[in-house]
N, C-alpha and C positions, 0 to 999 in steps of 0.2 A: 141530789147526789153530792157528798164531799168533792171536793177540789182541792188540791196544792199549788200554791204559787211557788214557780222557780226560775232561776234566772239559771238561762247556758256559761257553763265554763268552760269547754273546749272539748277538743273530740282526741281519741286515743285509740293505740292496738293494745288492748289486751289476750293476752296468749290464758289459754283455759281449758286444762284438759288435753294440752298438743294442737288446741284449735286456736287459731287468729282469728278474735274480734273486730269489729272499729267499732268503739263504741262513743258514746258522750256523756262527759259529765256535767250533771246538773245540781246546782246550789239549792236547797229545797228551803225558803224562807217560811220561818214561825208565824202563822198570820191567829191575830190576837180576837176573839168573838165580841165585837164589841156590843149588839143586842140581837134578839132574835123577834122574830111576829109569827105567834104558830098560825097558821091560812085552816087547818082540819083539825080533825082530833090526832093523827098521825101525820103529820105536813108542817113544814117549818121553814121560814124564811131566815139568814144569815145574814147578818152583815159583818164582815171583815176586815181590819186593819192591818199593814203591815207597812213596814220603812220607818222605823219611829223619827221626828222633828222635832228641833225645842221650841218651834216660832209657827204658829198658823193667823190667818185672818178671821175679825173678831167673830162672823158668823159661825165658823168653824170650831173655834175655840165654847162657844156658849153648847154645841155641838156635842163635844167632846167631854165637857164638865157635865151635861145633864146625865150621859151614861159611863161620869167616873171611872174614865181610862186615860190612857197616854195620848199626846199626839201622834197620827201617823199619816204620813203623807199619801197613802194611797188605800182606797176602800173599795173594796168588790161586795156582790151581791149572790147571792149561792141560793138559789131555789131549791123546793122540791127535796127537804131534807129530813129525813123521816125519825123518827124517835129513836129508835135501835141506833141511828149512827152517830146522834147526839150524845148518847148514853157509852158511848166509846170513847170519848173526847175530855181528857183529862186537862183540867185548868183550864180550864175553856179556848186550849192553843191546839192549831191545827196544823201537825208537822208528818214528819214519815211515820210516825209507831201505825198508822192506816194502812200502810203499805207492807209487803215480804218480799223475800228472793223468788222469783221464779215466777210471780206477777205481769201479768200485762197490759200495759197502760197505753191511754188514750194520748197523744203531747200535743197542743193546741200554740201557735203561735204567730206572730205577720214574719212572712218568707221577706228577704235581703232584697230592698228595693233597689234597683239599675237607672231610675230617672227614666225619662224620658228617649224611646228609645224607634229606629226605623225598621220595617218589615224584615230585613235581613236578620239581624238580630234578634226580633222578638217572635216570630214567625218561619225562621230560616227559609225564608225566601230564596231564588239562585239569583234576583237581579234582571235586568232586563236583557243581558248579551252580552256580546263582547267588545271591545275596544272599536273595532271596526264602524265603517258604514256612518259616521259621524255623532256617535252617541253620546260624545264628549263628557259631560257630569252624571251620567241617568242609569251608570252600572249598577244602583244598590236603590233604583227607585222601584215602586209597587207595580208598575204597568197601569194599563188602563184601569180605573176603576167606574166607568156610569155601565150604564144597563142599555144603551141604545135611546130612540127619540121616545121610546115608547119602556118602562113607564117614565123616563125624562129624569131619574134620581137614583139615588146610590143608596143599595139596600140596608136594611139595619143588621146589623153584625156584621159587615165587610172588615175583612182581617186590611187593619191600617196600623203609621204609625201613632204610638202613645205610651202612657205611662206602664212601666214595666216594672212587675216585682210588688213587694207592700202591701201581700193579698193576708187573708186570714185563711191561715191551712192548716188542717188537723191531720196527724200522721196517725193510723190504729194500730193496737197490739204490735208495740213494741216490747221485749221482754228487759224484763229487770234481771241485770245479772250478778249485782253488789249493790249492797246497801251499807252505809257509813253512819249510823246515828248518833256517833259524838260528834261529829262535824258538818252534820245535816245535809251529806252528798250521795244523790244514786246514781250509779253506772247503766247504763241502758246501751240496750245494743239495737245500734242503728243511727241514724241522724236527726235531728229534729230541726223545724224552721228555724229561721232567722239568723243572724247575726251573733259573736262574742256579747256578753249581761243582756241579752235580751230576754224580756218577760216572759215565761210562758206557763201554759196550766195545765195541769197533769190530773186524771180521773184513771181511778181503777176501772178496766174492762173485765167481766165477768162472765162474757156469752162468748 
């Protein structure tokens, strides 16, 4: 299936029709085919460049000149890509003309890591009590965690503290409600992972 790499530009209300959106706009990046390996007679593997450089290292570089394109500093891999969609793909650059208004896509991306963080926080825990009765530091610790003498260890999955956030989350059918193709930005209504220029990849949903 096609893929679009885009990077988040920031989130907005759009008013449409008398109705308030929040919507986000996303930077849709041109990613350039730099070869393909058909796997069937209808099946076709991608590989893709996009962020052009003028400097890579020499493996790279020998890389790059055997399939006479640009450098680019980042290359993904697109499976599972069938003839019909190839045959829509003018200049061999994979931008919005795949996409319409009214569209509803898949947006894939790592959610705003928080670091390293304790129960209260990452689990909304209430803490262990109140000030009282000499609890002194232990307001926002987890409580007990073993199992008794018997089985003598702390089970797997026990909600503890740890790294929070930085996960790989896919948000479905969000809808497309503006599309900008001289400037390569689509408005989408809803939110999508991550952080301000964070990478993310966007598939037309069809079902």
């Amino acid at each position: 299936m096609i893929k679009i790499i885009g990077k988040k530009i920031k989130m907005i209300s759009l008013f449409k029709n008398k109705l308030n959106y929040s919507c986000t706009i996303i930077y849709s990046i041109p990613c350039k085919i730099i070869y393909k390996i058909k796997n069937n007679k209808n099946n076709f593997t991608l590989f893709l460049g996009y962020d052009k450089i003028k400097k890579v290292n020499k493996p790279l570089k020998g890389f790059f000149k055997k399939h006479k394109c640009n450098y680019y500093k980042k290359i993904i891999q697109l499976n599972n890509v069938t003839n019909e969609e190839i045959k829509k793909i003018k200049k061999k650059i994979i931008d919005l003309n795949i996409l319409n208004i009214g569209d509803n896509i898949d947006v894939t991306g790592f959610s705003i890591g928080k670091g390293f963080q304790g129960v209260v926080k990452r689990y909304n825990f209430s803490g262990v009590g109140g000030k009282t009765h000499g609890q002194h530091n232990r307001l926002r610790s987890p409580g007990s965690i073993g199992a008794g003498s018997s089985p003598s260890r702390v089970f797997k999955g026990m909600k503890m503290a740890g790294r929070m956030g930085n996960k790989k989350v896919t948000i479905k059918k969000l809808k497309i409600l503006d599309i900008d193709y001289i400037n390569n930005l689509i408005l989408i209504n809803g939110s999508v992972p991550g952080k301000k220029n964070n990478y993310l990849i966007i598939k037309k949903n069809d079902k």
